[in-house]
C-alpha positions as CSV (number, residue, x, y, z in Angstrom):
1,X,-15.1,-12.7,-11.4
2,X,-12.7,-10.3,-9.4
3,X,-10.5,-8.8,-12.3
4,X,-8.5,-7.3,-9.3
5,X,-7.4,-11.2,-7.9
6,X,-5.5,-12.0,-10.6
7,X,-3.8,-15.7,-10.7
8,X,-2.3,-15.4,-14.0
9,X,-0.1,-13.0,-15.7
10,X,-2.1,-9.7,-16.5
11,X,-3.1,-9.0,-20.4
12,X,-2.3,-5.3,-20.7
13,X,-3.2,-3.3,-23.7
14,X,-1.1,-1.4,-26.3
15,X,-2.6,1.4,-27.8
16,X,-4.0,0.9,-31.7
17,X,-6.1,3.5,-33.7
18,X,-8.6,2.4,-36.1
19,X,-10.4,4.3,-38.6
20,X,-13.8,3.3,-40.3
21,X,-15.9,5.2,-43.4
22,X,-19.2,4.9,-41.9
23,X,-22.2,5.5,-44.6
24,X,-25.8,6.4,-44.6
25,X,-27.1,2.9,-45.1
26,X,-25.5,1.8,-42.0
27,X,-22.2,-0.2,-43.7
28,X,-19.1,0.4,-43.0
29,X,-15.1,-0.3,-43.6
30,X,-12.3,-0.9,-42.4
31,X,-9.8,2.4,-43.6
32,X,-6.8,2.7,-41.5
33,X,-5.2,0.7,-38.7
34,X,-1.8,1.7,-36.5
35,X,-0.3,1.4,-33.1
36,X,-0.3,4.6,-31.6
37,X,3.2,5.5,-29.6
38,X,4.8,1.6,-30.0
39,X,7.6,2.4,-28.1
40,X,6.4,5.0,-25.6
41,X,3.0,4.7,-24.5
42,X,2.9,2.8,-21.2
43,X,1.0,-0.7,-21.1
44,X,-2.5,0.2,-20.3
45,X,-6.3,-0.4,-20.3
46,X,-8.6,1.2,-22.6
47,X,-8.3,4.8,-23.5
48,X,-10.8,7.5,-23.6
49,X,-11.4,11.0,-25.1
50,X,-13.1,14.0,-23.8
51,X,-16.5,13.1,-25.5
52,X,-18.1,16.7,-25.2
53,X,-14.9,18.1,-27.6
54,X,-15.6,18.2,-31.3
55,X,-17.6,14.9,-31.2
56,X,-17.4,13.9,-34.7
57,X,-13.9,14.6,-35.6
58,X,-10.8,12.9,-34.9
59,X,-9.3,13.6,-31.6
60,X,-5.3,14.5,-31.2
61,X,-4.9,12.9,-27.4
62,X,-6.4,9.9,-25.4
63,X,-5.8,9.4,-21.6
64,X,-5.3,5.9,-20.3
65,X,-4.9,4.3,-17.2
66,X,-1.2,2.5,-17.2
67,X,1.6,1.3,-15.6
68,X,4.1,3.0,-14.4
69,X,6.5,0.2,-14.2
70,X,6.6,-2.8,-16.8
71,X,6.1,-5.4,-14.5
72,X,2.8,-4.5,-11.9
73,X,-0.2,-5.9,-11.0
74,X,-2.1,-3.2,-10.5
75,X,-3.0,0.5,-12.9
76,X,-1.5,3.2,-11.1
77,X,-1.4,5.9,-12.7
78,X,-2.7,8.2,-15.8
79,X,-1.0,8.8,-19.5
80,X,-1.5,11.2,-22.2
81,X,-0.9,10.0,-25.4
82,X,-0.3,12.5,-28.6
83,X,-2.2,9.9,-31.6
84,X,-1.3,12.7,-34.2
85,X,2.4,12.4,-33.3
86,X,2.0,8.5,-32.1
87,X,4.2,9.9,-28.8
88,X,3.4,9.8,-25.0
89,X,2.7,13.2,-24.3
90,X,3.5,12.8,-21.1
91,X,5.2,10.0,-18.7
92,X,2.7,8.1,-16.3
93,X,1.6,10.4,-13.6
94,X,0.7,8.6,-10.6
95,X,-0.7,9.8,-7.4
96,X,1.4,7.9,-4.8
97,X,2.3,4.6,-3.0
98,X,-1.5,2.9,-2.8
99,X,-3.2,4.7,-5.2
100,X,-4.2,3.2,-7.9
101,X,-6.4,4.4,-11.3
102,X,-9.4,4.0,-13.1
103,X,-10.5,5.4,-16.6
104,X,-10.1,9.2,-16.5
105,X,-12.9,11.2,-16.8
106,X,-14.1,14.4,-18.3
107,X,-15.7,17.1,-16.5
108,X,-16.9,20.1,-18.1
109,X,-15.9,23.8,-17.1
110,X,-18.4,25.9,-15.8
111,X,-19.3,28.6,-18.0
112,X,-19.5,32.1,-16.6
């Protein structure tokens, strides 16, 4: 299917936070659950974190690709999103008229 052809209204995303207490025989639950920025964070796809930062603790901003106006049919653009605060740490930062945006990505600083 062409997820860019859409005939229907769009299903767009709002950010939620779950946390899980993971043990050593490979069970798990269900701690914590919350929207993350309700009212501020733009409608987006799914979030990511810089993976190579602290990998096993809890990370204070995701970056998703959103909208920048409520009604679209296409991601254009990138959002920061404070989950410690549950704020938009910034607004949608797009990259002009016939751009549009992916999942950001991480890439490391060269050392030295």
């Amino acid at each position: 299917a062409n997820h860019y052809n859409v005939q229907d209204e769009r299903v767009m995303a709002k950010l939620r936070e779950y946390s899980f207490l993971l043990y050593d025989d490979g069970t798990s639950i269900m701690e914590h659950v919350q929207d993350v920025a309700p009212n501020e964070a733009a409608l987006c796809e799914y979030p990511c974190t810089n993976l190579s930062y602290k990998p096993n603790t809890r990370r204070r901003f995701c970056w998703t690709n959103a909208t920048s106006k409520q009604c679209t049919d296409w991601i254009d653009g990138v959002q920061k999103v404070d989950m410690e605060c549950s704020v938009q740490s910034t607004e949608v930062k797009t990259f002009g008229e016939g751009t549009y945006a992916g999942p950001p990505v991480f890439v490391p600083c060269k050392e030295g």
